[in-house]
N, C-alpha and C positions, 0 to 999 in steps of 0.2 A: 504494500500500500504506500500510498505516497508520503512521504515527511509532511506536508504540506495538510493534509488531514487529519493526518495524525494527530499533530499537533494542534488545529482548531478545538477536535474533539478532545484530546488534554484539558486544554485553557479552559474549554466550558466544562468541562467536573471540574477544575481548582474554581473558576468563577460560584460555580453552585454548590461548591462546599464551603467556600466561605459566607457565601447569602445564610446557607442554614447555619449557620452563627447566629446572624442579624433575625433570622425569621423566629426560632425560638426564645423565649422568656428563661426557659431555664433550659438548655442544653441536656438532651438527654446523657446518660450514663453511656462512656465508651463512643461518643461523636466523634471526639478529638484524635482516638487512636484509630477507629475503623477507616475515617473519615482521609485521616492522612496516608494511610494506608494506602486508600483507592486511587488517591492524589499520585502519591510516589511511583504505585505500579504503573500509572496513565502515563507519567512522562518518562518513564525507563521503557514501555512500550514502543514510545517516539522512537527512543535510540535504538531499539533493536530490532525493529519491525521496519522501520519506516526507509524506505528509499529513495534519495535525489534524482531529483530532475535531471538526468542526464543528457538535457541538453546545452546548444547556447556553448559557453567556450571550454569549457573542459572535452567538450567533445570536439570540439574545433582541432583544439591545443593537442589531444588526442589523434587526431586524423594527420594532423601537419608531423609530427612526428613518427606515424606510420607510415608515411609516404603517400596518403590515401587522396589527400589534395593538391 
């Protein structure tokens, strides 16, 4: 999948895990650690899942070096 989504959908569970901060009065029991949890695995997701855009100049920079251009 692409880095680029990945990482949207990261942002928004950190986005919506900090709002359920602000939305409850009293935080339930184990918010904090589940919560961060889900946070940490979404963007270590990014890094292990996620794939650049291989285009544009690496691929250029790429080709010119292969002799392909």
């Amino acid at each position: 999948m692409k880095r680029r989504y990945l990482s949207f959908i990261a942002l928004a569970i950190t986005i919506f895990y900090g709002v359920g901060f602000a939305a409850f009065d009293e935080t339930p029991q184990g918010y904090a650690a589940i919560g961060g949890a889900v946070v940490a695995l979404s963007w270590i997701a990014v890094g292990v899942f996620g794939r650049d855009d291989d285009s544009g100049r690496r691929r250029r920079r790429r080709e010119r070096r292969d002799g392909r251009v």
